[in-house]
Wavefront OBJ file of the C-alpha trace (Angstrom):
o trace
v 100.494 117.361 81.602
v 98.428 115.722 78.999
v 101.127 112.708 79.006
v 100.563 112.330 82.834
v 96.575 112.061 82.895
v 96.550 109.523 79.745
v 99.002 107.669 81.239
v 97.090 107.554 84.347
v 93.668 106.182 82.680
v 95.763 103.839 80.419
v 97.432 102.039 83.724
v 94.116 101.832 85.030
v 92.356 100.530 82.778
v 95.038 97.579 81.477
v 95.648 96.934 85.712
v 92.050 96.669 85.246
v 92.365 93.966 82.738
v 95.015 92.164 83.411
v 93.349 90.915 87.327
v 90.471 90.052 84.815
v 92.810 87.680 82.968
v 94.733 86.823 85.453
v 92.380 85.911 88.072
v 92.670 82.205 87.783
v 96.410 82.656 88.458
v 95.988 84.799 91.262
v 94.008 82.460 93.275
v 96.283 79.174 92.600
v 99.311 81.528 93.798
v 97.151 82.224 96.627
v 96.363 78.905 97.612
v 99.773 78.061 97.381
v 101.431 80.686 99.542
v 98.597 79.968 101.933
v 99.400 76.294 101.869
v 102.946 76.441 102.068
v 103.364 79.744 103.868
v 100.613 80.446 105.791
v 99.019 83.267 106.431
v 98.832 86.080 105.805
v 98.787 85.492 101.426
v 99.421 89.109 100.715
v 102.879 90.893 102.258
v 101.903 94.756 103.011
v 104.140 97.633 103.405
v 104.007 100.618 103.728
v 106.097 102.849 100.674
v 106.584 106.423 99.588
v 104.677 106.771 96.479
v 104.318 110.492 93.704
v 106.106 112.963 95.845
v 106.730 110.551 98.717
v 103.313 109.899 99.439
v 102.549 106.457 101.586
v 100.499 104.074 100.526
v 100.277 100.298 100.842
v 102.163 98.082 98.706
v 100.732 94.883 98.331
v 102.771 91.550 97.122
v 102.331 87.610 97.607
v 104.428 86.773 100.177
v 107.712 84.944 99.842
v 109.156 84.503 103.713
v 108.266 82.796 106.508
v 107.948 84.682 110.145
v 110.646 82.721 111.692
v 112.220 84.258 114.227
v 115.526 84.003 116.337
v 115.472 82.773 120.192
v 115.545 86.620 121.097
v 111.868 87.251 118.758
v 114.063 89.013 116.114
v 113.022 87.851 112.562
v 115.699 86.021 110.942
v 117.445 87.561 107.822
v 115.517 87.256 104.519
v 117.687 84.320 103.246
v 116.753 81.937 105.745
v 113.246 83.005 105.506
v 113.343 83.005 101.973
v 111.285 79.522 100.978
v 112.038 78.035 97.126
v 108.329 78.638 96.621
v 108.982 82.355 97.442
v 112.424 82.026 95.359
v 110.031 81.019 91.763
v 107.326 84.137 92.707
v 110.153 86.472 92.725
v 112.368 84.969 89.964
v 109.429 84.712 88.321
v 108.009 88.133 89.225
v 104.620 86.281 89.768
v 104.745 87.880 93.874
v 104.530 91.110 92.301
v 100.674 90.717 90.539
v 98.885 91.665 93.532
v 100.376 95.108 92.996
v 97.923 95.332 90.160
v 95.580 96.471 92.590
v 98.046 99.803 93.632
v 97.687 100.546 89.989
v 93.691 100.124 89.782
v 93.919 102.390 92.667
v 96.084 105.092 91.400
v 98.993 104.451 93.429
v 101.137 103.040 91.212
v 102.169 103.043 87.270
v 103.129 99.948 85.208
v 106.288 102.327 84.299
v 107.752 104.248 86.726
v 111.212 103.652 89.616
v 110.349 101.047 92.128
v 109.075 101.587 95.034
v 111.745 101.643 97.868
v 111.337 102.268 101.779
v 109.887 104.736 103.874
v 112.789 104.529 105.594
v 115.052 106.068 102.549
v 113.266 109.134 102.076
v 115.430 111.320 104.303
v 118.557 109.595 103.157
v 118.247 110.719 99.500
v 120.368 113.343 97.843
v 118.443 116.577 96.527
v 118.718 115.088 92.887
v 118.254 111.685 94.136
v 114.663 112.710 95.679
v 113.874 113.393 92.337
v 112.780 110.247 91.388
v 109.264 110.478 93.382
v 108.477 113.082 90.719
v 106.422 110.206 88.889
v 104.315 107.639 90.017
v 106.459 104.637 90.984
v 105.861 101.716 89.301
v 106.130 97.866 88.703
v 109.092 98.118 85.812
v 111.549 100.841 84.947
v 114.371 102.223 83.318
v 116.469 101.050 85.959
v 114.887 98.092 86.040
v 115.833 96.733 82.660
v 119.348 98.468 83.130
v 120.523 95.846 85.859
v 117.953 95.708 87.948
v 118.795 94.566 91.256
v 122.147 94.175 90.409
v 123.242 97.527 90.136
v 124.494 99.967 92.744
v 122.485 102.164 94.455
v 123.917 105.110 92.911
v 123.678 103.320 89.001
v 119.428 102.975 90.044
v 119.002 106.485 91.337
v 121.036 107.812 88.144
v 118.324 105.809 86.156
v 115.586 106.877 87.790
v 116.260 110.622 87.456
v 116.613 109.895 83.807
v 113.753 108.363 83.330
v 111.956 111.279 85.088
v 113.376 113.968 82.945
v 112.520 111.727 79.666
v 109.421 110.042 80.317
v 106.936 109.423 77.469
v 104.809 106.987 75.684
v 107.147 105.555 73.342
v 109.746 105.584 76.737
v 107.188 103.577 78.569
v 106.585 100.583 75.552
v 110.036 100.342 75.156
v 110.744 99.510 79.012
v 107.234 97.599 78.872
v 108.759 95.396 76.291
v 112.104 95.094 77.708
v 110.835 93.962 80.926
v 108.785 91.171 79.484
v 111.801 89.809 78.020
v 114.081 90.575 81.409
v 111.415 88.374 83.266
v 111.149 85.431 80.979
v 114.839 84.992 81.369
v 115.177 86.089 85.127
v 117.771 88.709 84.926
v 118.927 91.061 87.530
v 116.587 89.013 90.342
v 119.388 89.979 93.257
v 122.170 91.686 94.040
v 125.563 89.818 94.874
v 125.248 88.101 97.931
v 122.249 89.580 98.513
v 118.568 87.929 98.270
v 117.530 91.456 96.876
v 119.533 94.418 97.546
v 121.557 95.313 100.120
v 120.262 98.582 102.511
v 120.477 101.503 101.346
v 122.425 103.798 103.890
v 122.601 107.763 102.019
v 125.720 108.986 100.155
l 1 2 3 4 5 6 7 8 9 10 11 12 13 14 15 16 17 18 19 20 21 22 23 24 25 26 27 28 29 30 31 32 33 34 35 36 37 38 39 40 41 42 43 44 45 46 47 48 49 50 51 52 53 54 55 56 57 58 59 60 61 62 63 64 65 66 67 68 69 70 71 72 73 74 75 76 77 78 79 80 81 82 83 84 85 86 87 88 89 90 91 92 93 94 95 96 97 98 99 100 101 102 103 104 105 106 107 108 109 110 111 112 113 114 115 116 117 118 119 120 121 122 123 124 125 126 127 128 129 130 131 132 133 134 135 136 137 138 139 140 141 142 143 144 145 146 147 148 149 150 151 152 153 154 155 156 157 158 159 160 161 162 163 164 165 166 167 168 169 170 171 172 173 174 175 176 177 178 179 180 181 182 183 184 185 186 187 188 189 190 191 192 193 194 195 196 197 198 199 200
C-alpha cells in the first residue's frame, strides 16, 4: 500500500528530526532520571509490534526498583517518584521512543503498544489492531486515553485500522498535541496507568 510505505519514510524521517531538535532536552531528562533515579536512564521492554512482532520499547524511566521484604517489586504507585509523575503527565518519558520510530518499529500514529503478555488474551477482532505499526498517539488515544475501558481502546483501535490515512493521522497528530499540553486521560481511576488487562 502506497499509504503504508510513505507513511513509513515520513515517520522516519520527522523521528529523525525531532532527536535532532530535541537533543538538548533529551540529555537534561537524562541527567535527571539518572540523578534522581538512578540507573538505568532508559526503561526497556519488550512489546508486540506490526503483526505482534517483539521489539524493544524504550522510555525514560519513571519508578524506582524498590522492592518488598520478600524481593517482589512494589506496585507502581509507590514506585512511582513525582519526577516520574511530570515525564508521564507530561509525556516527556515517552521521547526516547523516537528511536523505535527511526528504527522502523514504531509509527508516530498508530494503537499503543501493550504487553507481550496480552497477545493470547485478545479476541479475533481485537488482534486486529497489530495490523499497523503501533505507535506513540492514536485514535484511542485522544478518545480517553487511559481512561477508557479496555474494550472502548480495542474498539478504537480496530477503527483506526480499518480507516487509516493521511488526513486520519494529522488530525490525531494535532489532537494529541493539544491532549498533552493539558494532561488529559494520563490514568485510569485508581490506577497509575491502567489496570491489567485480563481477556473478555
Amino acid at each position: 500500500m502506497a499509504y503504508r510505505h510513505l507513511k513509513h519514510l515520513a515517520d522516519r524521517c520527522a523521528a529523525l528530526l525531532a532527536l535532532l531538535l530535541l537533543a538538548p532536552l533529551l540529555v537534561v531528562v537524562a541527567l535527571l532520571v539518572r540523578w534522581r533515579l538512578g540507573s538505568p536512564v532508559l526503561f526497556r521492554q519488550q512489546r508486540p509490534g506490526y503483526r505482534g512482532r517483539p521489539f524493544w520499547l524504550l522510555k525514560f524511566r519513571t519508578m524506582t526498583g524498590a522492592r518488598d521484604t520478600s524481593g517482589a517489586l512494589l506496585p507502581d504507585a509507590e514506585r512511582l517518584t513525582p519526577l516520574g509523575r511530570w515525564l508521564r503527565s507530561t509525556s516527556i518519558d515517552e521521547l526516547p521512543g523516537l528511536l523505535n520510530i527511526l528504527r522502523g518499529e514504531m509509527s508516530f500514529i498508530g494503537p499503543r503498544p501493550l504487553l507481550m503478555q496480552y497477545l493470547p488474551l485478545y479476541s479475533p477482532e481485537q488482534v486486529r489492531r497489530h495490523n499497523v505499526a503501533p505507535g506513540f498517539s492514536g485514535w484511542a488515544q485522544i478518545n480517553g486515553r487511559n481512561a477508557l475501558s479496555w474494550e472502548e481502546k480495542f474498539c478504537l483501535d480496530v477503527w483506526y485500522v480499518d480507516h487509516q490515512s493521511f488526513r486520519l493521522d494529522v488530525r490525531i497528530f494535532l489532537i494529541t498535541i493539544w491532549k498533552v499540553i493539558r494532561r488529559e486521560g494520563i490514568s485510569a481511576a485508581g490506577e497509575v496507568t491502567m489496570p491489567i488487562f485480563t481477556g473478555e
